[in-house]
C-alpha positions in Angstrom: 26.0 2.4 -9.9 23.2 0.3 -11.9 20.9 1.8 -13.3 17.2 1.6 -11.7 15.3 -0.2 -14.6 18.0 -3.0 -14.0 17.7 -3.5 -10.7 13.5 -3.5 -10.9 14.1 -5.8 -13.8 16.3 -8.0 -11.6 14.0 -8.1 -9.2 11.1 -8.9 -11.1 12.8 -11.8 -13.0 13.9 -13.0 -10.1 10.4 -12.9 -8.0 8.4 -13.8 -11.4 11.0 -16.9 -11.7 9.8 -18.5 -8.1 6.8 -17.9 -8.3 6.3 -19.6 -11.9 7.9 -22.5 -10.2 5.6 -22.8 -7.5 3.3 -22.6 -9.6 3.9 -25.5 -12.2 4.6 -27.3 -9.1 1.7 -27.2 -7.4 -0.2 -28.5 -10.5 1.1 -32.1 -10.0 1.3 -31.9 -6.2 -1.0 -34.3 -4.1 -2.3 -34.3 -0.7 -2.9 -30.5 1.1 -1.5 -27.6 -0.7 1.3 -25.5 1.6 1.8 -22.0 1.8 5.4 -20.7 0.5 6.4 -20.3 4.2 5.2 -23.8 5.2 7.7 -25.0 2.7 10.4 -23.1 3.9 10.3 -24.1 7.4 9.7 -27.6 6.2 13.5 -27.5 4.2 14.7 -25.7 6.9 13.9 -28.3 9.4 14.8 -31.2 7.2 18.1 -30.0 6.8 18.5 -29.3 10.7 16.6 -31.8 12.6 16.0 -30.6 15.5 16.0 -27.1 15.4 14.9 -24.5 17.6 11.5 -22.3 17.0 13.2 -19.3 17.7 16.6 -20.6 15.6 14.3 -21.3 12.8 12.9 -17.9 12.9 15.8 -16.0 12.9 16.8 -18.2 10.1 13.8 -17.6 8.2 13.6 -13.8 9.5 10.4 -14.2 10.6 9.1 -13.3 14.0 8.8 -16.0 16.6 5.2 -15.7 16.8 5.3 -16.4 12.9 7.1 -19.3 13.2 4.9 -20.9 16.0 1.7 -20.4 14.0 3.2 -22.1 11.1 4.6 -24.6 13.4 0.9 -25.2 14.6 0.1 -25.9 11.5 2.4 -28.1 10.2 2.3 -30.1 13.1 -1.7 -30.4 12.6 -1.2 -31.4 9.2 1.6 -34.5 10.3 4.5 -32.7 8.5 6.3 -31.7 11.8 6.5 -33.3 14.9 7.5 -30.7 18.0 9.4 -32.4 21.0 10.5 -31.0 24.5 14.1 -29.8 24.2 15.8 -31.9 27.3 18.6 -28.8 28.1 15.9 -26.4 28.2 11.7 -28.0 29.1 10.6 -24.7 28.1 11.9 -24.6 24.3 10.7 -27.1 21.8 12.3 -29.1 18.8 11.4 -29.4 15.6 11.8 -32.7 13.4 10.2 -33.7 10.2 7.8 -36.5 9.9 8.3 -38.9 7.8 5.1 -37.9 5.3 7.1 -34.6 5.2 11.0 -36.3 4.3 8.8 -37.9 1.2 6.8 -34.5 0.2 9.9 -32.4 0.1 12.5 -35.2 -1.3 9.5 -35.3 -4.6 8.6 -31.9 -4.2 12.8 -30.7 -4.9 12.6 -33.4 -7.2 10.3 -32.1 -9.4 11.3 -28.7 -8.8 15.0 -29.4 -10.2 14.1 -31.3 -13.4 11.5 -28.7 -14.3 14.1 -26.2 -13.9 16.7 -28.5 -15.7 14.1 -28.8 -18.3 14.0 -25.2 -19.1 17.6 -24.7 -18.3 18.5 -26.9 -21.8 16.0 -25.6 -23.8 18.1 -22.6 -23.8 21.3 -21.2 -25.6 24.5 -22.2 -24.5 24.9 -18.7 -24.5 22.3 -18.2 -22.1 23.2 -21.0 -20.2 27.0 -20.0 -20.0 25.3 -16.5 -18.8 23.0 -18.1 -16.0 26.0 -20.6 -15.0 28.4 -17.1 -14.8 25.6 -14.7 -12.8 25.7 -17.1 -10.0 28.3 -15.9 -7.8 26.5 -12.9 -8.2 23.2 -13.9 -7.2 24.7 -15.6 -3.7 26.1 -12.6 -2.9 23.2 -10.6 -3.6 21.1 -12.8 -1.3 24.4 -12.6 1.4 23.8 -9.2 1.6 19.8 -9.0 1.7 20.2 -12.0 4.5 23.1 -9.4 6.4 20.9 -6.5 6.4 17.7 -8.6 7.9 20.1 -10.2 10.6 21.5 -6.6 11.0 17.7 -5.2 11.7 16.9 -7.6 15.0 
């Protein structure tokens, strides 16, 4: 069993890690700044035109009614464009604007060569270490993502 200053460490690297990317990110960003779960919905529905509210939610494990409100945004904002879905008039589908497809193709631009950037100004050691942990780390999120679907 690991020991519990390892796994608060592991969690705190991992959670400082983000949120120093956002970070440095934001500072070259133009146009309206978006909340970390404005992002996600945005790659979410990038990669799955078309998707479902409540798809995206469950995805996302967020609550509907969380996933509407940042769909009302996004939509206000021109990132997202809502359409009636034509098997069901009541549900609605979600498809990235084109202003959105550019923000998120330079936003994961950026992100990777910062991250490349600070990946080569380590040790091979360390990078041989990062490259090793992860299998580890996708398994780790598996199981977080199996125990939200599990709680619905």
């Amino acid at each position: 069993m690991p020991e519990p200053v390892f796994t608060d460490d592991l969690a705190a690297a991992l959670a400082g890690t983000q949120r120093l990317i956002r970070r440095r990110l934001r500072q070259g960003l133009t146009g309206p700044r978006l909340r970390g779960a404005q992002v996600e919905l945005l790659r979410l529905v990038a990669a799955n035109p078309g998707l479902r509210v409540s798809a995206a939610a469950k995805e996302l494990c967020l609550a509907g009614n969380s996933v509407s409100t940042l769909v009302n945004q996004l939509v206000a904002a021109g990132l997202l464009h809502r359409e009636v879905d034509p098997a069901d008039r009541r549900a609605a589908l979600l498809l990235p604007t084109p202003e959105a497809a550019e923000r998120l193709a330079a936003w994961e631009a950026n992100r990777n060569a910062l991250v490349r950037e600070q990946v080569e100004g380590l040790s091979a050691v360390d990078q041989a270490a990062l490259a090793a942990a992860l299998p580890a780390l996708r398994r780790l999120a598996a199981g977080l993502r199996g125990q939200d679907e599990g709680e619905d």
